[in-house]
C-alpha positions as CSV (number, residue, x, y, z in Angstrom):
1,X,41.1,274.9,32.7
2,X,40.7,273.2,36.0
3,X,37.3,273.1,37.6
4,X,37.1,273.8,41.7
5,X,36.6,270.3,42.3
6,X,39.2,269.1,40.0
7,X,41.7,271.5,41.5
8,X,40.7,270.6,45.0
9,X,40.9,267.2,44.2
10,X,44.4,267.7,42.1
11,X,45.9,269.5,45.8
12,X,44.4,266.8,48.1
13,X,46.1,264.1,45.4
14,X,49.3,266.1,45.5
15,X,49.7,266.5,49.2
16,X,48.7,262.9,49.9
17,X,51.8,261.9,47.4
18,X,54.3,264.4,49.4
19,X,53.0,262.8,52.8
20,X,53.6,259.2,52.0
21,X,56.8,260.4,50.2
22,X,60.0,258.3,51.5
23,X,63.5,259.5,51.0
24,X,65.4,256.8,48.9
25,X,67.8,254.8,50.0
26,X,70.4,252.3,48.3
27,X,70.9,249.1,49.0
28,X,69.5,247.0,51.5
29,X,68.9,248.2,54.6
30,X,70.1,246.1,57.5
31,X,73.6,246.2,55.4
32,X,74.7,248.9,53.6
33,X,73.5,251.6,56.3
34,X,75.2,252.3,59.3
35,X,73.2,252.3,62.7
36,X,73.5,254.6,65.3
37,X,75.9,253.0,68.2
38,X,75.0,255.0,71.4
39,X,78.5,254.7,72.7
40,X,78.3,251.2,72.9
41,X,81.1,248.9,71.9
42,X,80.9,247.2,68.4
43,X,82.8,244.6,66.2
44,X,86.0,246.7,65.0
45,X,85.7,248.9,61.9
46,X,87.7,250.5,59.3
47,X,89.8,254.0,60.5
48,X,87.1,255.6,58.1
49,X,83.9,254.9,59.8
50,X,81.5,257.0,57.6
51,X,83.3,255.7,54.2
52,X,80.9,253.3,52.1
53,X,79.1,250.9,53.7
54,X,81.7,248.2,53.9
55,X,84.5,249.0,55.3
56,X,85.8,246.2,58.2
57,X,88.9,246.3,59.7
58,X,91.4,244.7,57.9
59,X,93.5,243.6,61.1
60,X,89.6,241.4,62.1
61,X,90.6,238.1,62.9
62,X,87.0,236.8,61.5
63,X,87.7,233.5,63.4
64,X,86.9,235.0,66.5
65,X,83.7,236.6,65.0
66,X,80.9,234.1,66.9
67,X,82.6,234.6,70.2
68,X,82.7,238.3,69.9
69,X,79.0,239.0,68.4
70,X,77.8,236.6,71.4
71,X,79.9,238.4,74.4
72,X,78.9,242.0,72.8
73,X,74.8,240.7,72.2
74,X,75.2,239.4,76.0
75,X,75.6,243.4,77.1
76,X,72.8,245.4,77.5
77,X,72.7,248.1,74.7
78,X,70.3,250.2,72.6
79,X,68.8,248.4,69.5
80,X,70.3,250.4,66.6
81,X,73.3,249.3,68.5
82,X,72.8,245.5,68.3
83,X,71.3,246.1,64.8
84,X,75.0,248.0,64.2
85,X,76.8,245.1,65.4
86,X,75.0,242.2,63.2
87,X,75.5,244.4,60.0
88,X,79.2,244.6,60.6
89,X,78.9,240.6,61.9
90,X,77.5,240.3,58.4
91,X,80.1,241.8,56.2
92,X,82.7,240.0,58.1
93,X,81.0,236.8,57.7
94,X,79.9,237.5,54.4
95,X,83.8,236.4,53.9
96,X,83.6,232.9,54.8
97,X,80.8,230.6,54.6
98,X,81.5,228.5,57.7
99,X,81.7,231.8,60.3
100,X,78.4,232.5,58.4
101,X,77.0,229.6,59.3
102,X,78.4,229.3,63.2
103,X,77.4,232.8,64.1
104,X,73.4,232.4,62.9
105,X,73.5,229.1,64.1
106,X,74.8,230.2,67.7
107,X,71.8,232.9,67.7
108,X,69.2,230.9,66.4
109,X,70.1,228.1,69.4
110,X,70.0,231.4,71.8
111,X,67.0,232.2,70.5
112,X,65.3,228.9,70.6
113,X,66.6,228.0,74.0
114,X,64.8,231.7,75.5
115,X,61.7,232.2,73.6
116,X,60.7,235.3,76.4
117,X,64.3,237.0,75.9
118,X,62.9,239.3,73.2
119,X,66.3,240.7,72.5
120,X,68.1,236.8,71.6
121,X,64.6,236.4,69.0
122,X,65.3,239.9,67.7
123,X,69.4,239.1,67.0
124,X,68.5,235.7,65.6
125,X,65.8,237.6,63.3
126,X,68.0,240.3,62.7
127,X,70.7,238.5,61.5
128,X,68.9,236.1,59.2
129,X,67.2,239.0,57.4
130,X,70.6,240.9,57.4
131,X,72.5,237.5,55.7
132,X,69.4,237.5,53.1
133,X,70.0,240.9,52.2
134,X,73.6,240.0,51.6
135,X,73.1,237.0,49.6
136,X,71.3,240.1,46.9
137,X,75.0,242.1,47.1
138,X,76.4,239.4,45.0
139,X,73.1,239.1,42.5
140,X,72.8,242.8,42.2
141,X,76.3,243.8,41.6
142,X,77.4,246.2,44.3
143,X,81.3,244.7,44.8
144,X,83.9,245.1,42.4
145,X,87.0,242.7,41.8
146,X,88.5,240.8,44.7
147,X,86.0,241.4,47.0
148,X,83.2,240.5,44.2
149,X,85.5,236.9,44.2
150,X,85.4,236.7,48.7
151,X,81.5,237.3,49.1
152,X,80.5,233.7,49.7
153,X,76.8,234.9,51.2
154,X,75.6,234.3,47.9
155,X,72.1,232.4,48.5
156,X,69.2,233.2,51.1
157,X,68.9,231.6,54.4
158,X,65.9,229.3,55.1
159,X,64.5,231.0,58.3
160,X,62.5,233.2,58.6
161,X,64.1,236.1,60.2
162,X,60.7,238.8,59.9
163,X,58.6,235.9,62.4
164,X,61.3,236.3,65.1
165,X,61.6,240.2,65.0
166,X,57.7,239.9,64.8
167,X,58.0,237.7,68.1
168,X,60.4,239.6,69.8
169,X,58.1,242.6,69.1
170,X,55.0,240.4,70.3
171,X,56.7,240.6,74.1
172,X,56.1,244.4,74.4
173,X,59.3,245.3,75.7
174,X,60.7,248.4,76.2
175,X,62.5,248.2,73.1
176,X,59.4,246.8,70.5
177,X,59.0,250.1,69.3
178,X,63.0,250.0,68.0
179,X,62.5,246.6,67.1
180,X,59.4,247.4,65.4
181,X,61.4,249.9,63.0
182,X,63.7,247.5,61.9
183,X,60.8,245.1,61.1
184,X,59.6,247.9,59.0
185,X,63.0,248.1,56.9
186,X,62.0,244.3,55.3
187,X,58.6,245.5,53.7
């Protein structure tokens, strides 16, 4: 039989466990979880928007992926927005290597040429940490057939995608608490 103390100490043990409790999620984060768009426009999507988490429109020409990530980050929209439109830049690019490559390089250049626009080091952060979370699709066996065969995000990128959300953060903006979120989804 339980002492007082040893019950007391059993509840306070047990209610600390159900505090710190965090729902479970598959996958990784940035990717395979749909963000909230706000009504703002997006890369296009599949006819079945709440159906898996990859599901691009077939009809995407992924050629004119840099152009239309850049034009839509270039709007003024909500976070979970942007953060919506670099996971679907990411299974489209995830596709071919060379859009890969041109899309993060166009965001790291943005974000390198404005170190104080907190929303180009937050994309360029974004996105690496999105393409790294990618590259563990392939390792950890989440595609089947075909697809399994397209997925050419296969290895990490070299930045480091967590200092430029913590950057973008560091500017105090009214959107570092969103941002600050997201940087939370990498731990």
């Amino acid at each position: 039989m339980l002492s007082n103390r040893s019950l007391v100490v059993a509840t306070f043990a047990a209610a600390a466990l159900a505090a710190s409790a965090v729902p479970a999620v598959a996958g990784p984060p940035f990717i395979c979880h749909a963000f909230e768009l706000s009504g703002s426009p997006s890369l296009p999507w599949g006819p079945k928007l709440n159906e898996g988490w990859k599901n691009p429109d077939p009809a995407y020409d992924v050629a004119h992926l840099t152009a239309d990530v850049t034009k839509l980050l270039a709007t003024p929209m909500p976070i979970s927005a942007r953060m919506e439109t670099l996971r679907r830049a990411t299974i489209y690019a995830a596709k071919d290597h060379a859009v890969a490559s041109t899309l993060l390089a166009a965001l790291e250049a943005k974000a390198k040429a404005n170190p104080q626009d907190a929303n180009a080091l937050f994309d360029a952060g974004f996105l690496t940490e999105a393409y790294r979370q990618a590259s563990r699709v392939y390792a950890w066996d989440m595609l089947e057939g075909r697809e399994k065969g397209e997925w050419t995000l296969r290895t990490e990128p070299s930045g480091d995608g967590a200092r430029l959300i913590d950057a973008a953060v560091a500017l105090n903006t009214a959107s570092a608490p969103e941002m600050r979120k997201a940087r939370l989804m990498l731990r």
